[in-house]
C-alpha atoms as one frame of an Amber mdcrd trajectory, in Angstrom:
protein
  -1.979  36.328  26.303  -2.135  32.676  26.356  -4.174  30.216  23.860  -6.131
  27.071  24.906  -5.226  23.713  22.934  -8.030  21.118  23.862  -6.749  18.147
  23.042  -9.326  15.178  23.035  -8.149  11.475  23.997  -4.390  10.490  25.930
  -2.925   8.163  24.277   0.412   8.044  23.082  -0.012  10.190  20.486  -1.867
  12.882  22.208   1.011  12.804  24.782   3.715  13.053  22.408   2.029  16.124
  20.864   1.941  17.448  24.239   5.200  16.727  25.282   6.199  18.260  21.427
   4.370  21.471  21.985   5.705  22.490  25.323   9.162  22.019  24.727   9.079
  23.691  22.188   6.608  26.762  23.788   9.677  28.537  24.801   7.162  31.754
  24.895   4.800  30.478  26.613   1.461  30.937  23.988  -0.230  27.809  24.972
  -1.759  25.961  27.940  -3.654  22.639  26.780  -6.581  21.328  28.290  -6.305
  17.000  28.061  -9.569  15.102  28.025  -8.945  11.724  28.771 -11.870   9.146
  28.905  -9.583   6.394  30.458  -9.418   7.063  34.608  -5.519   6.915  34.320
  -3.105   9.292  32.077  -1.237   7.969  28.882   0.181   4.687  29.128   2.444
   2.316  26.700  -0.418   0.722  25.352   1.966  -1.760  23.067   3.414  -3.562
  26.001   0.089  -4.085  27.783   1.364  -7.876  28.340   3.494  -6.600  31.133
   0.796  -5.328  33.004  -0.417  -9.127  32.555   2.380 -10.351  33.508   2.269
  -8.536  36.940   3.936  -5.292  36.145   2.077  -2.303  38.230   0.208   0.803
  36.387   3.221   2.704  37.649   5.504   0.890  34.818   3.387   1.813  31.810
   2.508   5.607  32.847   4.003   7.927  29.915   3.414  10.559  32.348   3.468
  11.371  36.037  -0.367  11.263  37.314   0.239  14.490  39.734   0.766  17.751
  38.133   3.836  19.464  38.552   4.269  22.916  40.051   3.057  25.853  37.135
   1.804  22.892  34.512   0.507  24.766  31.452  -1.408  21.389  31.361  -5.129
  20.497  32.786  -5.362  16.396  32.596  -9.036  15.284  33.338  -9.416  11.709
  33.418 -11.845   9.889  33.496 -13.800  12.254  30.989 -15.315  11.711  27.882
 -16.177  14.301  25.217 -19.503  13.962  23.586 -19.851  17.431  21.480 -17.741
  19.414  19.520 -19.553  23.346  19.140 -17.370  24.509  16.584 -19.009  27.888
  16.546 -18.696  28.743  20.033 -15.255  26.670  20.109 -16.422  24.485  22.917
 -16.082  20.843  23.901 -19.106  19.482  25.601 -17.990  16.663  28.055 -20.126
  14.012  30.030 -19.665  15.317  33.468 -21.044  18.603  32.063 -18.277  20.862
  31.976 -17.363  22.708  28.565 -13.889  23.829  27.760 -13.398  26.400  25.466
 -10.871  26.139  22.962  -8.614  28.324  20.700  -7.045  25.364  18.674  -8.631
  21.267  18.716  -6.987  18.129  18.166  -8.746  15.364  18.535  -6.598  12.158
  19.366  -9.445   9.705  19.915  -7.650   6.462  19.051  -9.640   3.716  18.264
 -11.693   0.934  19.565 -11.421  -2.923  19.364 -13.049  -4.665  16.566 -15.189
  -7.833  18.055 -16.309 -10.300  15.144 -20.328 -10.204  14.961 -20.385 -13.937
  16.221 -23.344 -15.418  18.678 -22.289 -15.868  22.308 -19.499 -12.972  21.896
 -20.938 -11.356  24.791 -20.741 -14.699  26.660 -18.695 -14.249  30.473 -15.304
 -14.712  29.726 -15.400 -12.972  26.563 -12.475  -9.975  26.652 -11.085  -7.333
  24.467  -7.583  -6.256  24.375  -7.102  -2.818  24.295  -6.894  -1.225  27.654
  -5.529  -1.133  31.120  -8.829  -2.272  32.350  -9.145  -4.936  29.377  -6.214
  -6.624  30.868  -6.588  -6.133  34.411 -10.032  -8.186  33.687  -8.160 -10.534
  31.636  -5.751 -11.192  34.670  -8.707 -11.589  37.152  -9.938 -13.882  35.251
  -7.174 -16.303  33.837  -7.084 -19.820  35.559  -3.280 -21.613  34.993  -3.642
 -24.831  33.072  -7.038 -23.805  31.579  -7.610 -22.688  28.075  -7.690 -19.638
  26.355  -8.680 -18.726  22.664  -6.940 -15.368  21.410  -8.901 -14.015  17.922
  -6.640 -12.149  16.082  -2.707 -13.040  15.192  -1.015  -9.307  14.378   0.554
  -7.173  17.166  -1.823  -7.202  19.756  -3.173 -10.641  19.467   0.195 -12.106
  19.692   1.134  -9.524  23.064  -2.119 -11.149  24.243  -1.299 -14.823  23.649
   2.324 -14.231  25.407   0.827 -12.822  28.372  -1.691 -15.333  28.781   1.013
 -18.244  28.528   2.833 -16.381  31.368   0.127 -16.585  33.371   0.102 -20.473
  32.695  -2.964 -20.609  30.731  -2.672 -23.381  27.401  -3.231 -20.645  24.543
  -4.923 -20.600  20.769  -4.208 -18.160  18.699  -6.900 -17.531  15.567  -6.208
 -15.703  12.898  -8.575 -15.287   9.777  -5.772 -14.231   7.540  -3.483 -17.208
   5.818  -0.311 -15.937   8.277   0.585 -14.569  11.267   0.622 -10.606  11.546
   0.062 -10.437   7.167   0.336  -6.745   7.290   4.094  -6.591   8.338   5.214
 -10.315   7.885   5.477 -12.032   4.043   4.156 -15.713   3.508   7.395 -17.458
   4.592   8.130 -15.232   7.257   4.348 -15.707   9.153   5.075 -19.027   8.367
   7.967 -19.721  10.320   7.010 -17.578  12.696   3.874 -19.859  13.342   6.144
 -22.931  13.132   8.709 -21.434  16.398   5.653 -20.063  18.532   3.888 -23.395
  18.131   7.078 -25.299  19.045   7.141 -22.927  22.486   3.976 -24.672  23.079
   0.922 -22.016  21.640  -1.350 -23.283  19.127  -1.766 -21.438  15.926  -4.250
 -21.749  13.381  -4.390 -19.601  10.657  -6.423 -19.125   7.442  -9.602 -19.915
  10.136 -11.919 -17.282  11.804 -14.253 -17.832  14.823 -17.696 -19.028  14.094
 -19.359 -18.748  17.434 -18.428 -18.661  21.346 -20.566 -21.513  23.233 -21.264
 -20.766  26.836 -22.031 -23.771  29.398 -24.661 -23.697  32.085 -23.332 -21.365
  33.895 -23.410 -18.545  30.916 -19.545 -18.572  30.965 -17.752 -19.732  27.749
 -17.051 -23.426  27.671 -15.412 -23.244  24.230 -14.920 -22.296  20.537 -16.186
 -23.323  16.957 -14.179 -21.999  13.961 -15.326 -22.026  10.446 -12.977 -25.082
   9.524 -15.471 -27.402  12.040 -12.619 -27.468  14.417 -14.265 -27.266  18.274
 -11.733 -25.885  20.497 -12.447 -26.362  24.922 -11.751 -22.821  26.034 -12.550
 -20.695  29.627 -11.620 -17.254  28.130 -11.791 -15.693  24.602  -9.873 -12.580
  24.248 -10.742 -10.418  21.042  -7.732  -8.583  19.451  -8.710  -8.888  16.056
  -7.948  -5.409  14.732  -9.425  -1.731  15.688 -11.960   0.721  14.290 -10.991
   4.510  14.316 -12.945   6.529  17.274 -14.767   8.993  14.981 -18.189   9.312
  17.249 -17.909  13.064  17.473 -17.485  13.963  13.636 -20.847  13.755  13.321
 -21.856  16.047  16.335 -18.708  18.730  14.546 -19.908  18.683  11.345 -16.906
  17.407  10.433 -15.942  14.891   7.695 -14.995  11.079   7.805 -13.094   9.004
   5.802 -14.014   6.087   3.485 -13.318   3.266   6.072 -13.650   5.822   9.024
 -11.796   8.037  10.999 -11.784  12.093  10.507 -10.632  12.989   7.090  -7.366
  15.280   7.404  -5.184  16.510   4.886  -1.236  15.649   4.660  -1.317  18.523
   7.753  -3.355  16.597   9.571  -5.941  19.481   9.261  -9.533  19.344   9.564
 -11.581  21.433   6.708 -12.101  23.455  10.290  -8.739  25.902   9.962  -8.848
  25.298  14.103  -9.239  21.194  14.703  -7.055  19.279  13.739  -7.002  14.811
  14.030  -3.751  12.626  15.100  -3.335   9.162  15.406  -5.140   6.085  14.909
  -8.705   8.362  14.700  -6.971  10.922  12.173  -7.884   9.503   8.045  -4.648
  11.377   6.395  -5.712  11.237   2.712  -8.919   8.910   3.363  -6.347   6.362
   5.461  -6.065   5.406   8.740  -2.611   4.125   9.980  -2.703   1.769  13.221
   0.497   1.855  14.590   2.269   4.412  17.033   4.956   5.749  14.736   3.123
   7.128  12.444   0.684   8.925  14.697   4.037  10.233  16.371   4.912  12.104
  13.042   1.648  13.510  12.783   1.611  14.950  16.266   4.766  16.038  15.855
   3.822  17.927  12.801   0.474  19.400  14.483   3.221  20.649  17.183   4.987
  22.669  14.617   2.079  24.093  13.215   0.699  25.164  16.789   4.207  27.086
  17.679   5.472  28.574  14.016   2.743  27.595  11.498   4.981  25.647   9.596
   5.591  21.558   9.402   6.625  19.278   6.382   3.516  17.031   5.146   3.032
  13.905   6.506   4.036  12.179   3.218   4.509   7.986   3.461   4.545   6.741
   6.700   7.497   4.897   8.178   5.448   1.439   9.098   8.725  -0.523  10.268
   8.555  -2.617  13.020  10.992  -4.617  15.351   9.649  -6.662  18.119   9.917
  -9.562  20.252   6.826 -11.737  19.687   6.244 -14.844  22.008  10.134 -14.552
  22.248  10.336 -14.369  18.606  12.352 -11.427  17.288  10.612  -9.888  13.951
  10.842  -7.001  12.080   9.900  -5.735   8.801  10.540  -2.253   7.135  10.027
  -0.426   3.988   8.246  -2.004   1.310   8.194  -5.609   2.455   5.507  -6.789
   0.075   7.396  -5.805  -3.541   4.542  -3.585  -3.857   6.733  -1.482  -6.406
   6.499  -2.199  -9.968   9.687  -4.617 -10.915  10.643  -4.527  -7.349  12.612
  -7.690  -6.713  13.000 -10.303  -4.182  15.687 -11.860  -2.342  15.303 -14.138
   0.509  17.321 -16.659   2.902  15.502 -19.366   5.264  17.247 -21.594   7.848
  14.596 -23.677   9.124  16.593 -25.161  11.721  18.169 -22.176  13.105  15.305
 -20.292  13.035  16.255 -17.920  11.091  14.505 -15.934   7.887  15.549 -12.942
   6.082  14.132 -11.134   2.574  15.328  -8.130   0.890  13.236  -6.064  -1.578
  15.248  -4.058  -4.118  14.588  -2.082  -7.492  14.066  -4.126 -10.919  18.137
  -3.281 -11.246  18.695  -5.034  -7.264  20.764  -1.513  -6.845  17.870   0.365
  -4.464  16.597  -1.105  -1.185  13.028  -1.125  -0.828  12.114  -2.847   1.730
  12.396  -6.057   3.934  11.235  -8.914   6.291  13.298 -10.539   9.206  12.595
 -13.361  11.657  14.323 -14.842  13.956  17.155 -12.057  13.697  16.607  -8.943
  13.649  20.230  -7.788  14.562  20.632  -6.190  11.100  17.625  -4.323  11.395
  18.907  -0.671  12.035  21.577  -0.845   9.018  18.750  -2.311   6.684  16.429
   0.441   7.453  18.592   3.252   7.001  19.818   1.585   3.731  15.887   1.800
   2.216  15.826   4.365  -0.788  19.818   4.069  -1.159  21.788   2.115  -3.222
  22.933  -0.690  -1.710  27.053  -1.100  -0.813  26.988  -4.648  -1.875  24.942
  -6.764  -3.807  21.473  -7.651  -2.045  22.156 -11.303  -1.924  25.449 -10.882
  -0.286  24.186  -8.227   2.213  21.959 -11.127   3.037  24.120 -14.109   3.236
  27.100 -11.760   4.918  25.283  -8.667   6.749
């Protein structure tokens, strides 16, 4: 007889764990039950700019919207869970209907973080986080006018690029004192900052928003950030970071983190032997993680556990990352910070090419730790499969020669 896996949210997480689970299913235990509260199935949420851009819903589906022939999956959109009875195994949803499960994984992602600032709520005033976030966005972007993006890591910058393709003259704000400072060292925001603002966006960082000034009309007229600067703006779009979705651990009974999110172990398990948490909702050791890959290893791990019982612990999280910001290739890997005790540093700038690269080894320079690039990120797939290994030449010549 068949179980019932309720899985809560459809993002890409959720869908990888679905995708995960039924490939492997070749005995057919499981059908899964997928509560979505967004009215479309799982999308690429990181390249929401191309939806900006003019790209249809079509292009960032994960998964086709019409249910093939014998699915062992039940996708209801459009539907938002507001119970867990962990008891009677149920899931209480807003239209009313329960759905009984034999296994729980709630994949609730997160929401967008909007600065407590007067006249946030202003017309005008966005978030960036959603299909219908951008499609709003779109509506409402006017070529040649301005627009003030808070928030200078992945998202913010995704937002800025898709705002300049739609001709709008863009900001970018970020409070921190560099561009995307969780991936990205001090020289590397820096010169990252330096090309984007020579491609004509304005970046100010080390700044936060202060307040959001409407005009007569009650639509925002412009900006004031903490440094006194007044910026003229028609649109402020907030992608300043993202709070774990963690509304139903309460209802559960279950337990939350220290900054949020549902506490899990290195399983991903709830203290509930049946619920489990993934992705950007899911506090592995009392930490959230906010980007894609690691939320991919935990559903793949909650996959394994649903078919065999067994699945390696989720361990350190791989938090590389290679993209194309503003047409800016960046990537950073490993340890790019020299968090490691005696970890050492080895870095190359070319200003006028463009270019940045830094290396972080052990205190002997043998071990790659970790690393920043900018500019270039062709070496990218050696580097990272070089981190924990010694390295076959010496790090400043791997840098100067690839």
């Amino acid at each position: 007889m068949s179980r019932t896996l309720v899985v809560v949210g459809h993002g890409m997480v959720a869908h990888r764990l679905v995708e995960r689970l039924l490939d492997g299913d070749t005995r057919r235990q499981w059908r899964v039950v997928v509560l979505g509260e967004e009215p479309w199935p799982a999308y690429d949420r990181i390249h929401l700019s191309r939806h900006l851009e003019g790209a249809g819903t079509d292009a960032l589906l994960l998964t086709d919207p019409a249910p093939r022939a014998g699915s062992r999956v039940a996708t209801w959109t459009g539907t938002r869970a507001v119970g867990v009875d962990r008891e009677r195994r149920l899931v209480r949803t807003e239209p009313g209907e329960p759905h009984r499960y034999d296994a729980l994984v709630l994949a609730t992602g997160s929401r967008p973080f909007v600065p407590p600032v007067p006249g946030r709520d202003a017309e005008g005033c966005f978030t960036y986080r959603t299909l219908d976030d951008v499609r709003a966005v779109r509506a409402a972007a006017t070529p040649g006018a301005a627009a003030v993006v808070v928030g200078g890591g992945l998202l913010g910058l995704e937002a800025a690029n898709g705002l300049r393709a739609l001709g709008m003259r863009t900001h970018v704000v970020e409070a921190a004192p560099r561009l995307m400072p969780v991936q990205l060292d001090a020289p590397g925001g820096s010169l990252l900052a330096d090309t984007i603002r020579d491609r004509g966006t304005d970046v100010r960082c080390g700044v936060a928003l202060e307040r959001v000034a409407a005009g007569p009309d009650g639509r925002v007229a412009s900006v004031a950030l903490t440094d006194g600067t007044v910026l003229d703006a028609s649109m402020v779009v907030f992608a300043a970071g993202v709070r774990p979705r963690d509304e139903l651990a309460e209802d559960a009974g279950l337990p939350a983190g220290p900054r949020g999110g549902f506490l899990v172990d290195e399983w991903c398990r709830t203290p509930d032997p049946r619920v489990w948490a993934v992705g950007e909702c899911a506090a592995v050791a009392g930490r959230c993680h906010g980007l894609v890959a690691p939320g991919y290893r935990m559903a793949e791990s909650v996959a394994a556990q649903l078919l065999d019982g067994t699945a390696t612990p989720f361990g350190e999280p791989d938090l590389s990352t290679r993209l194309k910001l503003l047409g800016v290739q960046v990537a950073s890997f490993g340890d790019a910070h020299a968090h490691t005790e005696g970890a050492l540093e080895y870095a190359v700038r070319s200003p006028a090419g463009g270019h940045y690269a830094k290396l972080v080894t052990s205190g002997d320079g043998r071990v790659l730790l970790g690393g920043v690039l900018v500019g270039d990120t062709g070496p990218f797939p050696r580097l990272r499969s070089l981190v924990g290994h010694p390295l076959p030449v010496s790090a400043d010549a791997l840098l100067r020669h690839g």
